[in-house]
C-alpha positions in Angstrom: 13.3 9.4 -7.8 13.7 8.6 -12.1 11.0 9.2 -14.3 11.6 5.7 -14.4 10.6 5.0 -11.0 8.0 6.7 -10.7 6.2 5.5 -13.7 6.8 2.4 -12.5 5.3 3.2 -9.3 2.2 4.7 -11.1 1.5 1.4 -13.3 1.8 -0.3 -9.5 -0.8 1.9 -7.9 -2.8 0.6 -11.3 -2.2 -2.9 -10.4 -1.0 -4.0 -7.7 -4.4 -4.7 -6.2 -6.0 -6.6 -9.0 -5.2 -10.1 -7.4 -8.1 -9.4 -4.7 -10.6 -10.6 -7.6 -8.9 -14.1 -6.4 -8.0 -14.3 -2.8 -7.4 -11.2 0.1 -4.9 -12.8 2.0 -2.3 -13.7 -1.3 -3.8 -11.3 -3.5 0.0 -9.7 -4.0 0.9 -13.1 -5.3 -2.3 -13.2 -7.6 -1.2 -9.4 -9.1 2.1 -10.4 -9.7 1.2 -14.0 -11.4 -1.7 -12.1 -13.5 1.4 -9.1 -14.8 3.5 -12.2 -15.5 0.9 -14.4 -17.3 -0.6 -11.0 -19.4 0.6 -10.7 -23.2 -1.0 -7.1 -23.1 1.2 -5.5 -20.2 4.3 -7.3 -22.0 3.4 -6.2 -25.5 2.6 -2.9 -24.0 5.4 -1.7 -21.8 8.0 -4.6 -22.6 9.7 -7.2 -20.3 12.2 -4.6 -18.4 9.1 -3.1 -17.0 6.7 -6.0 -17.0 9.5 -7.6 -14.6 9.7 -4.9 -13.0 6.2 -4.3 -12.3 5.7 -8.2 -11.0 8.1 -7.4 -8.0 7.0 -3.6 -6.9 3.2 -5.8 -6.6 4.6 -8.9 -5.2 6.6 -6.7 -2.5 3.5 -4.0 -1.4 2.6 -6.8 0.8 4.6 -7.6 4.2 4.4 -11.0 3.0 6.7 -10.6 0.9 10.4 -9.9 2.1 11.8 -7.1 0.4 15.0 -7.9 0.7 13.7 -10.3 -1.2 13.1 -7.8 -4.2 16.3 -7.2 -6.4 18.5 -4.2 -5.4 18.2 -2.8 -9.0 16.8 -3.9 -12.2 17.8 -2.0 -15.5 17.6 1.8 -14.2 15.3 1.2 -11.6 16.4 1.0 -7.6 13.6 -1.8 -7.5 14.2 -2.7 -3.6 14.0 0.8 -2.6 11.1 2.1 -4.9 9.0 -1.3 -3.6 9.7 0.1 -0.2 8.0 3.5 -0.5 5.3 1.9 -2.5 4.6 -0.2 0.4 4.6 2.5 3.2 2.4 4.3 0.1 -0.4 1.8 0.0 -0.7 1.2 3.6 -1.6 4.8 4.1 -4.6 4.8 1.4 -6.9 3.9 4.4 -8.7 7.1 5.1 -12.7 8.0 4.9 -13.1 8.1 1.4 -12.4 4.3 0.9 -15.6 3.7 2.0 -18.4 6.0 1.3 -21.2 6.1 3.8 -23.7 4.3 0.8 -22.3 1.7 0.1 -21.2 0.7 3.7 -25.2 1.2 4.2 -25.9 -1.3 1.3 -24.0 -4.1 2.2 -24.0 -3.7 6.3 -26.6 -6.2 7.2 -25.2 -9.0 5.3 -21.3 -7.8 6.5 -19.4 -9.9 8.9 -18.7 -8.6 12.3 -14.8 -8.6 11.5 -15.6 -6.9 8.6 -17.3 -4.3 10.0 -14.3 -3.2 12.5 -12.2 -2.7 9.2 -14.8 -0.2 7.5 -15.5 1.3 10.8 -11.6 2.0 10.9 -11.4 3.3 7.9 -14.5 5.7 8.6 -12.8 6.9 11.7 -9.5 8.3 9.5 -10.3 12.0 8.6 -7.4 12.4 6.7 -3.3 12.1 6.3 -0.7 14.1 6.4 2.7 13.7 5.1 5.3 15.5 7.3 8.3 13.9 6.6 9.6 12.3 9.0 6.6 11.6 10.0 2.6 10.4 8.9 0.2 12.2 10.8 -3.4 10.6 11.2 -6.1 12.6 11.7 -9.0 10.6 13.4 -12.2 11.1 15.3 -11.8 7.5 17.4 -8.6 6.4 18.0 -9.4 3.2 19.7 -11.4 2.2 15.8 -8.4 3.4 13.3 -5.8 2.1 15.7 -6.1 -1.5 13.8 -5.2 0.6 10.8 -2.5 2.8 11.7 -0.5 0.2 13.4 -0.6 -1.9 10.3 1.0 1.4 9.0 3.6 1.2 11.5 4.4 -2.3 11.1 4.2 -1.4 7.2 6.9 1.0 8.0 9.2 -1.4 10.3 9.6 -4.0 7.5 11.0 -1.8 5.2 12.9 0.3 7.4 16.6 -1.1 6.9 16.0 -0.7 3.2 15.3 3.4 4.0 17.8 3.8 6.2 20.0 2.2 3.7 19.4 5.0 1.2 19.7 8.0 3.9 15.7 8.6 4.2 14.3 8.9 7.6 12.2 6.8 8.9 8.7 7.7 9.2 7.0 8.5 12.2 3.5 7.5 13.0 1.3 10.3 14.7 -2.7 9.8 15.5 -3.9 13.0 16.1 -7.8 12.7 17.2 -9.8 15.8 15.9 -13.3 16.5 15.1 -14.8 16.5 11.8 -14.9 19.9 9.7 
């Protein structure tokens, strides 16, 4: 990868979620409409990148088609960095993502389906990139497995685009181990 690209993919991990302050379920359209509709991140880091930036957050979501997302745009291989930002944001679902105190906070007043998703992301003990493959380290299989196979089917929708650089495809493995 450029400099290029993975600056880009830095202001993306910044950003891409910040449509969630509107709506879950099109919060990838709500990031890319708020980069678009923001003098700052234009006056800031220009309309090359701005643009840029409003497709890499559009396209982290399977929603989105990414052949959808340009091939290139100015130095950037837009299609193919949006690609491993995808796989790269489906795999931030391990233990840390919710600490034990807040989950005891809110539990009560939490929705059963809910739950199962913090529950999920409790079970993940950690991740391990092994190229070609993710290994999941887990202490309940049958909880995380709602995570891990979004990861897989994170991976399938971009998986022409890898294979159309040469990169090998990843591999999902759910390894179920104790805690340290």
């Amino acid at each position: 990868m450029t400099d290029e690209e993975i600056y880009l993919m830095y202001l993306g991990a910044w950003l891409h979620d910040i449509g969630n302050i509107v709506d879950r379920e099109e919060h990838h359209i709500h990031s890319m409409i708020f980069i678009e509709k923001s003098p700052i991140i234009e006056s800031q880091l220009g309309m090359t990148t701005k643009h840029q930036l409003e497709w890499l957050v559009k396209a982290h979501s399977s929603k989105c088609n990414i052949m959808d997302v340009p091939v290139d745009h100015d130095r950037s291989r837009l299609r193919f960095i949006s690609a491993i930002f995808r796989i790269a944001d489906a795999c931030e679902i391990n233990n840390t993502k919710c600490p034990m105190e807040v989950y005891q906070l809110i539990e009560e007043t939490m929705p059963q389906e809910n739950k199962i998703y913090w529950e999920a992301h409790r079970s993940i003990l950690g991740i391990v990139f092994n190229s070609p493959k993710i290994l999941f380290y887990v202490n309940d299989k049958e909880k995380s497995e709602i995570l891990t196979s979004h990861v897989v089917e994170e991976i399938s929708s971009v998986k022409k685009v890898l294979s159309s650089y040469k990169v090998k495809v990843p591999k999902v493995k759910v390894i179920v181990t104790k805690p340290y």
